[in-house]
C-alpha positions in Angstrom: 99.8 124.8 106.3 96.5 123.5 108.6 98.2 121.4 111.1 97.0 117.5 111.5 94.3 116.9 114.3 93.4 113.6 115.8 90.2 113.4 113.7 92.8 113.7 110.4 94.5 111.1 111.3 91.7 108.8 111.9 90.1 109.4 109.1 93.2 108.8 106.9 93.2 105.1 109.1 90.0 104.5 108.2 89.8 105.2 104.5 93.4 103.5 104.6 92.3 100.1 105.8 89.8 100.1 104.1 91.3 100.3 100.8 93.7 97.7 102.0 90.7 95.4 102.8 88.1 96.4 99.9 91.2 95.4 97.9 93.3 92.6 99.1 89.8 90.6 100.6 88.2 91.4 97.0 91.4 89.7 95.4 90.6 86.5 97.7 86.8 86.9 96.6 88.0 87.0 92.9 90.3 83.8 92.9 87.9 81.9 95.0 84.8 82.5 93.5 86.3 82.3 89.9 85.1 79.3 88.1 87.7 76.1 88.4 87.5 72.6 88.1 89.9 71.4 91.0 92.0 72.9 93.6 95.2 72.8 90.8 93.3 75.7 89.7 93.9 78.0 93.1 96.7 80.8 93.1 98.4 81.8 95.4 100.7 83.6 93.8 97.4 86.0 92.4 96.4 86.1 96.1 99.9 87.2 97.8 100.8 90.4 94.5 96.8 91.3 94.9 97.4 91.9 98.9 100.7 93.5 98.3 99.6 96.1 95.9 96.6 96.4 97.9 99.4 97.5 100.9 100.8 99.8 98.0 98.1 101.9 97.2 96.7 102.0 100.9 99.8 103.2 102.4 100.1 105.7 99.5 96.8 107.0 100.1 96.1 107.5 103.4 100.2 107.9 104.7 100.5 111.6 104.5 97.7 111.9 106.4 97.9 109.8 109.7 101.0 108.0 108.6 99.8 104.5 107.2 99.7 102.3 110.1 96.7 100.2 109.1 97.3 97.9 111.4 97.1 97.5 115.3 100.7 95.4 115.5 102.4 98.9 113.6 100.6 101.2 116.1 101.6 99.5 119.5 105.1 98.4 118.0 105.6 102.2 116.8 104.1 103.4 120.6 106.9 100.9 122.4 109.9 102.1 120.7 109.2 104.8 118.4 107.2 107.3 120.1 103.9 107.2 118.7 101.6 108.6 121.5 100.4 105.9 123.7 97.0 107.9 123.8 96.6 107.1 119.8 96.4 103.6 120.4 93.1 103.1 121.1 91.5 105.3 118.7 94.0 104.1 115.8 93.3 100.3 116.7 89.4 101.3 116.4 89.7 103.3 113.2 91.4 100.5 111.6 88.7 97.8 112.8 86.1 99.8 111.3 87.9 100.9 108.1 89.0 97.1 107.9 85.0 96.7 109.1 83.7 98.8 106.1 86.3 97.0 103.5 84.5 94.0 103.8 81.3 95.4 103.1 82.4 96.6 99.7 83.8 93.4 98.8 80.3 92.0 99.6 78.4 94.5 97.3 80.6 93.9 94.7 81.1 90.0 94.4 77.4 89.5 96.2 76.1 87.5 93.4 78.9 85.0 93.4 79.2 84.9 97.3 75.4 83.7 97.7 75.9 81.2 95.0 79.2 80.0 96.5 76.5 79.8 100.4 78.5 82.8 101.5 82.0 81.0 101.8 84.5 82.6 104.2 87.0 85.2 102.3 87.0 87.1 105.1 89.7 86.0 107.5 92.3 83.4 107.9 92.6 80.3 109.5 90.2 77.4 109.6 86.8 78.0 108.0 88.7 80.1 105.3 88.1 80.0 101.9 91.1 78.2 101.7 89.4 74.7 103.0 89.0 71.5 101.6 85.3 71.8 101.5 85.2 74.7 99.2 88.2 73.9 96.6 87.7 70.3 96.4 89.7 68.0 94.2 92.6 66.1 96.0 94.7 68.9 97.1 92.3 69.9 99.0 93.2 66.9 101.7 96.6 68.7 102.2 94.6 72.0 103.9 93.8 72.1 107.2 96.7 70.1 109.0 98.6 73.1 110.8 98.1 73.4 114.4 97.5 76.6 116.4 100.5 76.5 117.6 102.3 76.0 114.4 99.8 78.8 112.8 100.9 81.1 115.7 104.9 80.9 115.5 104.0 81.5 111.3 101.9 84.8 112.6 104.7 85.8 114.7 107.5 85.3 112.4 105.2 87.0 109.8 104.9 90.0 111.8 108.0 90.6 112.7 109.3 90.5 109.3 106.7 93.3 108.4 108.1 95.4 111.1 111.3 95.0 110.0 110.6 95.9 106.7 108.6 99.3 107.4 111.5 100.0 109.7 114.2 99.8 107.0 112.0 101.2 104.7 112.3 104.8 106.4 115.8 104.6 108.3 117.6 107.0 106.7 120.8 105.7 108.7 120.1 102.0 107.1 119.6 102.0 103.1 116.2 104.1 104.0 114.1 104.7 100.3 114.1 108.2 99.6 111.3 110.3 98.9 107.8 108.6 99.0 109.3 105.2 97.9 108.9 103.2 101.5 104.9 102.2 100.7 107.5 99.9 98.0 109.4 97.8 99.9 106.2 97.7 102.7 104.3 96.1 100.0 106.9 93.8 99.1 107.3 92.8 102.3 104.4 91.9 102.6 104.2 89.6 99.2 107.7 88.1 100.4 105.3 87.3 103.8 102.9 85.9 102.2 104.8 83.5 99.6 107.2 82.5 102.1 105.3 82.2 105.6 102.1 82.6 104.8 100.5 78.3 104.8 100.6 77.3 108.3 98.0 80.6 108.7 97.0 82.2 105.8 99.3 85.1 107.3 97.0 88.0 109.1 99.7 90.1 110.2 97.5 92.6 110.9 94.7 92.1 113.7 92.4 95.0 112.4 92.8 92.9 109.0 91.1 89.7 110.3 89.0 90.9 112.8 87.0 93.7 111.4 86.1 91.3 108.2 85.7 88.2 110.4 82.9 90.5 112.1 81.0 91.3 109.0 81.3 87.6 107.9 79.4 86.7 110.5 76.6 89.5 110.2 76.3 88.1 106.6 76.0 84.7 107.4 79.1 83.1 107.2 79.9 80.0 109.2 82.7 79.0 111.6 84.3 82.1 111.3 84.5 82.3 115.6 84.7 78.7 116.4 86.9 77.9 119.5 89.8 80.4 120.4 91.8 80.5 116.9 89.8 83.4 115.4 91.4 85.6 119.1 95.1 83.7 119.1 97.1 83.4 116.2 95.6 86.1 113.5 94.8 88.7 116.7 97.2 88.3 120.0 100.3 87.1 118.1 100.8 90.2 115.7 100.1 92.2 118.6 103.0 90.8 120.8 105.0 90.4 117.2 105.4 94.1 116.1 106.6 95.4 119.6 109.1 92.7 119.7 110.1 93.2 116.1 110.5 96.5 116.9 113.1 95.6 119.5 114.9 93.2 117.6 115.3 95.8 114.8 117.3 98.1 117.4 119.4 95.3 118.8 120.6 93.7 115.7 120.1 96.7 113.1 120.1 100.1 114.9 122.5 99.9 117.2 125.3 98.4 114.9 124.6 101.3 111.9 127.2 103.9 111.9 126.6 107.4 112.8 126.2 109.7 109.6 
């Protein structure tokens, strides 16, 4: 069998993210640009089972291959306490920016049309200037979006994070109920959706740096605005998942690891 090589693997994180992107940002593009008549019409719920099946296929497709991180908080959480190679980092963290990069440029050629129409609205990112804002639902629930503080946006982002650590950790400990076979890129996905339904308002839930940054960077190329204002684009969708999934990773072994019993 041809062993894996560096290049493999960062090609499979490429292609991986950006399936998780060309998906899950294109199921933000579809609900938002679909025609509505007030914000009542806006669903979440579409939103948060498009992301996690976009998690689904992405992990299946690209996990044999360079094992499905997809996402910088994974790759430094798995170097601190699982033994990823420290010198994997920054390539990983780079492959998945410019799958994540690439992603977003798909979702542009596909819902172009609708996205000049709409003047290029942000569905993108997270946080303020999202597609999410009052400005482009309208209607009276509209007031209601905005009113989290970066600091409130930031503990949701950590939370968040750590929750999708935990879950990709359980989902292959085989001393813990691991899933058997090829049935973890299941719960990861689920994880994510319970993420998103539960956690995700105070930010719009990035978990996943690579996620928000590498389509916040073609946003701006295509002319969206806002999307770097101030310091919340760098904080609470960037920094906070990346001091999240090491520290999830911790609290797993504290509470979880060290208290299974030997088999």
């Amino acid at each position: 069998m041809k062993e894996k090589g560096l290049m493999s693997e960062l090609i499979g994180e490429v292609f991986g993210t950006f399936v998780l992107i060309l998906l899950g940002d294109g199921v933000v593009a579809n609900v938002g640009l679909a025609p509505r008549l007030a914000a009542p019409a806006y669903n979440w719920n579409t939103i948060t089972i498009g992301w996690c099946f976009a998690v689904v296929i992405a992990v299946y497709i690209s996990g044999g291959v360079s094992g499905a991180h997809l996402n910088p908080a994974v790759t430094l959480a798995l170097a601190s306490g699982r033994g990823f190679s420290w010198g994997k980092v920054v390539p990983f963290i780079i492959a998945q920016l410019v799958g994540a990069f690439l992603g977003a440029l798909a979702v542009y050629l596909i819902y172009r049309d609708g996205l000049v129409a709409a003047g290029m609205p942000n569905v993108w990112s997270t946080g303020p200037g999202s597609i999410f804002g009052a400005s482009f639902w309208g209607g009276a629930g509209g007031d209601a979006l905005g009113s989290y503080s970066m600091v409130t946006a930031s503990i949701a982002e950590f939370f968040g994070t750590m929750v999708l650590l935990w879950g990709i950790l359980a989902s292959g400990d085989s001393k813990n109920m691991g899933l058997k076979d090829n049935l973890g890129a299941l719960l990861v996905g689920f994880t994510v959706l319970a993420v998103g339904l539960s956690l995700g308002g105070p930010s719009g839930y990035s978990i996943n740096p690579a996620r928000d940054l590498g389509p916040r960077i073609f946003g701006l190329l295509v002319g969206t605005q806002g999307l770097f204002d101030g310091l919340y684009w760098l904080i609470p969708p960037v920094l906070i998942p990346a001091i999240a999934g090491p520290v999830g990773v911790a609290l797993y072994d504290a509470f979880v690891t060290k208290n299974l019993p030997e088999k």
